[in-house]
C-alpha positions in Angstrom: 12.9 13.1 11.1 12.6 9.8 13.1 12.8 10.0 17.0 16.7 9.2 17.5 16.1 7.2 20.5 13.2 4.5 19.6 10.4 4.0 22.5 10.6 0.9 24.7 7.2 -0.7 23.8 5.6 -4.1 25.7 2.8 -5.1 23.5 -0.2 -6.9 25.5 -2.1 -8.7 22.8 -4.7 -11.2 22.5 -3.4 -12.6 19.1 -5.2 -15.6 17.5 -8.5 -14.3 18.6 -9.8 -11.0 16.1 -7.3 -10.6 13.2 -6.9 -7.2 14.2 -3.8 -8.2 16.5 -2.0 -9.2 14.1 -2.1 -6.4 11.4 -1.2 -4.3 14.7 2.1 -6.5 15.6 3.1 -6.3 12.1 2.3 -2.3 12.3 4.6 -2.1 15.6 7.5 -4.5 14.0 7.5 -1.9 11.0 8.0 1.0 13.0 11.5 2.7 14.0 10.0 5.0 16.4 9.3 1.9 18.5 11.6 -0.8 20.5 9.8 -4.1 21.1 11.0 -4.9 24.3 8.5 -8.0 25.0 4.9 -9.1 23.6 2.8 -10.5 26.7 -0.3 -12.7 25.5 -3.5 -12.4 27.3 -6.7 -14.4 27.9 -7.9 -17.6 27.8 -5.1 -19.6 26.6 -2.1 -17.6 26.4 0.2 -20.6 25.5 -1.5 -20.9 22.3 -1.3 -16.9 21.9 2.1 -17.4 22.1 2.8 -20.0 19.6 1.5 -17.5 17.2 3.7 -14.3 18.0 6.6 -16.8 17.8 5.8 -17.6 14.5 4.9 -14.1 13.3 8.3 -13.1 15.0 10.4 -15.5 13.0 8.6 -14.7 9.9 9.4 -11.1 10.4 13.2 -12.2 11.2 12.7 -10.4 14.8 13.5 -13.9 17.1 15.6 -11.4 19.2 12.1 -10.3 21.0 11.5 -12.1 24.3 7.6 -13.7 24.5 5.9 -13.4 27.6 2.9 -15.7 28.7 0.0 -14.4 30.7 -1.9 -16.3 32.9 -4.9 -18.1 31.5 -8.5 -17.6 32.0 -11.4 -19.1 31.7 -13.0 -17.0 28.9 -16.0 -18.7 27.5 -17.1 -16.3 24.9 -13.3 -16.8 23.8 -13.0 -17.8 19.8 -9.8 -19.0 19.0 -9.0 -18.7 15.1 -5.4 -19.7 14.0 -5.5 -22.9 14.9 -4.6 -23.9 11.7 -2.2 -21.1 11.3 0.4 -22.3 14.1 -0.7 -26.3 13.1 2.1 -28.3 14.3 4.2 -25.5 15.8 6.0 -26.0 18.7 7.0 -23.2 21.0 10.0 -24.8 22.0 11.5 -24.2 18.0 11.4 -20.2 18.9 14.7 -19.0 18.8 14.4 -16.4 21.0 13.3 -16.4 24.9 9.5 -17.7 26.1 8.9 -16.6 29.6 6.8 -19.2 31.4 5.7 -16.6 34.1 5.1 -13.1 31.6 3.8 -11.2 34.3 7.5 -11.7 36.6 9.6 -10.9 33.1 7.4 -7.7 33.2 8.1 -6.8 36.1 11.7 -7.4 36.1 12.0 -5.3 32.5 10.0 -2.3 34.0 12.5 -2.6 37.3 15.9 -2.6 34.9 14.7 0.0 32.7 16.1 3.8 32.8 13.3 5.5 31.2 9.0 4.4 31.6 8.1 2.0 29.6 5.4 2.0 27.2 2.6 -0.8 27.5 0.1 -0.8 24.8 -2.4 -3.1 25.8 -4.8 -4.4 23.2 -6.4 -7.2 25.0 -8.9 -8.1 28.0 -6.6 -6.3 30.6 -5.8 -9.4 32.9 -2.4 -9.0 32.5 -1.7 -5.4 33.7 -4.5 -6.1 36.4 -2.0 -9.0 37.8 1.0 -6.8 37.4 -0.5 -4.2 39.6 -1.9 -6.7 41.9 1.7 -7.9 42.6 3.5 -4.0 42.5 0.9 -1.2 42.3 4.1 1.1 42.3 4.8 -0.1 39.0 2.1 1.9 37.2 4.3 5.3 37.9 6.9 3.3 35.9 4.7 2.9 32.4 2.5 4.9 30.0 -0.7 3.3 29.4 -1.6 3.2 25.8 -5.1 1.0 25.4 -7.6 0.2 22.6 -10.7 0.0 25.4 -13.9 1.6 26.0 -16.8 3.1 23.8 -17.3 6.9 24.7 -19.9 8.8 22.5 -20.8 5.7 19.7 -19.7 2.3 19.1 -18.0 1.3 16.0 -21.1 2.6 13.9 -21.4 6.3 14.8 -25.2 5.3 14.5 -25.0 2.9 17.2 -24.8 4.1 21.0 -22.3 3.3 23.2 -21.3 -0.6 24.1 -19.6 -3.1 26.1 -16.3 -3.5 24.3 -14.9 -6.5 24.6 -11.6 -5.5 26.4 -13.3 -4.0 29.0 -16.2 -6.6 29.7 -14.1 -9.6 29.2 -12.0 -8.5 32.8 -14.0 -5.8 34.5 -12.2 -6.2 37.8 -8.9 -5.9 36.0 -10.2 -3.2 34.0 -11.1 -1.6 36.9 -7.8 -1.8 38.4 -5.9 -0.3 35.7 -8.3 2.7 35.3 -8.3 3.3 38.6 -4.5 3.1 38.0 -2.0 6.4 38.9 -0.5 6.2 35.4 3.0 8.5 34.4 0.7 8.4 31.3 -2.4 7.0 29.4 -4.0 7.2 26.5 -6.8 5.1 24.7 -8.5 4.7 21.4 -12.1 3.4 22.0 -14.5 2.0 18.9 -14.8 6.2 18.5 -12.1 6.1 16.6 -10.6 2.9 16.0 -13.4 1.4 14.9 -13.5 3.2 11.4 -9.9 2.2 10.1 -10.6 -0.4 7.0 -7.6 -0.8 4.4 -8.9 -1.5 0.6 -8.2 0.0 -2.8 -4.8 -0.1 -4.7 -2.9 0.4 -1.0 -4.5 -3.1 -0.2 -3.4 -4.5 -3.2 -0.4 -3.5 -2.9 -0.1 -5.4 0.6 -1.8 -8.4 -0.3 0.5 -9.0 -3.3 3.5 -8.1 -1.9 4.9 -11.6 -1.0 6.9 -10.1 1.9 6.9 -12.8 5.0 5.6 -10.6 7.4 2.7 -9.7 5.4 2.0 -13.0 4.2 1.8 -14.6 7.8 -0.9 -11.7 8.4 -2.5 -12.3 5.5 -2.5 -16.1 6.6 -4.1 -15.2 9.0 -7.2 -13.3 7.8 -8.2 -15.8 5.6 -8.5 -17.9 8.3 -9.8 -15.3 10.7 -12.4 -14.7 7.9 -13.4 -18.0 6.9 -14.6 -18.6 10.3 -16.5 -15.3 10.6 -18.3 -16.1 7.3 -18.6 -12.5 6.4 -20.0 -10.5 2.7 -17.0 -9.1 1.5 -13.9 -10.8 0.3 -10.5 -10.9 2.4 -9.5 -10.2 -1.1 -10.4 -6.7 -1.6 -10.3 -5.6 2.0 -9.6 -5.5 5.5 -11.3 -6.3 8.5 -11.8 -3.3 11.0 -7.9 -2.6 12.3 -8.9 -1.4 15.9 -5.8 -2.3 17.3 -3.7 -0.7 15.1 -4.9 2.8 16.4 -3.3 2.0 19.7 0.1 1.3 18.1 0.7 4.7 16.2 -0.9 6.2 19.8 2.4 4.8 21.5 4.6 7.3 19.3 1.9 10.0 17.9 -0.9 12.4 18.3 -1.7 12.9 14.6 -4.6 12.2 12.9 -7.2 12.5 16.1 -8.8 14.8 17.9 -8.7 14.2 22.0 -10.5 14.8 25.3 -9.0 14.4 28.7 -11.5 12.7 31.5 -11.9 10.0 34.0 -13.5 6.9 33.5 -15.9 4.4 35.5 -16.0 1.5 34.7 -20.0 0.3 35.2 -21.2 -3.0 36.0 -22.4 -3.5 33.0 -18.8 -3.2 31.1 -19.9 0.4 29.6 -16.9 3.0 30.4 -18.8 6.2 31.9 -17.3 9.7 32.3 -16.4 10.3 35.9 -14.3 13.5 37.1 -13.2 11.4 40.0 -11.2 8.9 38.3 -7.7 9.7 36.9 -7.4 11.1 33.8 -7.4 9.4 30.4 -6.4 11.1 27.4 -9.6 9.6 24.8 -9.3 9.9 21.0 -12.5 11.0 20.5 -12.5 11.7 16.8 -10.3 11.8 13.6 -8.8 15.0 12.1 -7.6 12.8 8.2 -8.5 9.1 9.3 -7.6 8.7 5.0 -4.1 9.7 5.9 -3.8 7.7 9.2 -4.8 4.4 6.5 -2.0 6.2 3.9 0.7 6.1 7.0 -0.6 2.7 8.0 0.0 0.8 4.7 3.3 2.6 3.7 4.9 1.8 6.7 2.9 -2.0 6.5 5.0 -1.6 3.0 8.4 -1.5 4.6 8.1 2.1 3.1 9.2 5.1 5.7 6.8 8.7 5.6 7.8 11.7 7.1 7.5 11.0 11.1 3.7 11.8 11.9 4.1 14.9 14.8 3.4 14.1 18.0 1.0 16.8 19.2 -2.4 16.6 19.3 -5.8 18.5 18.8 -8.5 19.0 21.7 -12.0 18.7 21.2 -15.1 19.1 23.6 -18.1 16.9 24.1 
């Protein structure tokens, strides 16, 4: 049974960069647990970030969602790749409302709003930094849901743990909002994340489906992987769907094993244990990362699963 009142959900994205963003906004926009309230874009130029959640919200027939723009940064390790995909697309076309200033439009949803909010940040963390720079209060107000960090391994289990790119690319910000008194928080680092691929007849299924939403994605990765100049076909799989993760986290617990600790953030963008800090719930591992992928591409497939349950299992370290 679905939840009967759907989740208020801001999505903080850094679309147009990795591809992952954009499987994970056409995850969230397939989803009835969830209520899309805004998507905020994030680093280095935000403007162009939105240009392409305006498209991928008209192609999905959701123009009803409000777009809010973060400020910009200078973020030279930045890669933009969709260019080409939002070619000759003016912002001022989008149907629905572009807020100039995405950080005040935050601010003034979280004040109106009756119940928290969810954020699910999936980007450098500038934005949330900002909004707690204005109104620290604010962060009683939301649950935290993140795709940040690297805990016991990066994306290889082989590998130790890195500098992920959400945390490194803002570390004062990231400070900030793990420093943060959350009513809630809850990440997936590389740990987990970083092992969800889509391929086999489920892919197939997506990638001839012809439905808009999926074909804007799809769009998208060829581009995305064009660029990258990768050894495996866009044809016969995806990329790595970190982002993805953090979505399904806004609304359930299944699928993953979790530990609750602090972090420190180090000064060298490495996320470090620390019993000081306030707690995090970490998806450390997966308990049927095959069925997470199943749920992922039936509801990618317009198709509606049982509702995944929302508790969780505990693990140690």
């Amino acid at each position: 049974m679905l939840h009967q009142t759907p989740i208020p959900v801001v999505l903080d994205t850094d679309l147009g960069t990795d591809i992952d963003d954009a499987w994970a906004l056409a995850f969230l926009l397939r989803c009835p647990e969830i209520e899309l309230k805004m998507v905020m874009t994030a680093c280095a130029d935000t403007t162009y970030r939105a240009r392409i959640a305006a498209k991928i919200l008209t192609a999905a027939g959701r123009t009803g969602i409000p777009i809010g723009i973060g400020p910009a940064t200078d973020t030279p390790d930045d890669r933009p790749t969709a260019r080409d995909y939002v070619a000759g697309y003016d912002l001022a076309d989008y149907p629905g409302t572009v807020h100039g200033d995405g950080i005040a439009a935050l601010i003034e949803l979280i004040d109106r709003s009756p119940v928290p909010l969810t954020v699910v940040a999936i980007a450098p963390l500038t934005n949330l930094g900002e909004l707690l720079r204005r109104r620290p209060e604010l962060a009683a107000k939301l649950h935290f849901v993140g795709m940040q960090g690297s805990i016991r391994h990066g994306s290889d289990p082989a590998m130790p743990p890195e500098a992920e790119w959400n945390i490194r690319a803002d570390l004062a910000a990231a400070r900030t909002v793990f420093a943060a008194a959350w009513n809630s928080a809850v990440i997936t680092p590389p740990d987990t994340c970083g092992q969800v691929v889509l391929s086999g007849e489920g892919y197939q299924r997506l990638r001839a489906s012809g439905d808009p939403l999926l074909t804007a994605v799809f769009q998208q990765y060829r581009l995305w992987h064009h660029q990258q100049q990768l050894n495996w076909s866009p044809e016969t799989r995806s990329s790595i769907l970190f982002d993805t993760v953090a979505v399904f986290l806004a609304f359930s617990r299944q699928f993953l094993a979790f530990r609750t600790m602090g972090l420190r953030i180090a000064d060298d963008g490495r996320t470090r244990p620390d019993p000081a800090a306030p707690p995090v719930d970490i998806a450390l591992s997966w308990t049927d990362r095959e069925a997470f992928q199943k749920f992922l591409t039936d509801r990618l497939l317009g198709r509606l699963p049982p509702e995944p349950e929302t508790g969780r299992s505990r693990i140690s370290i």
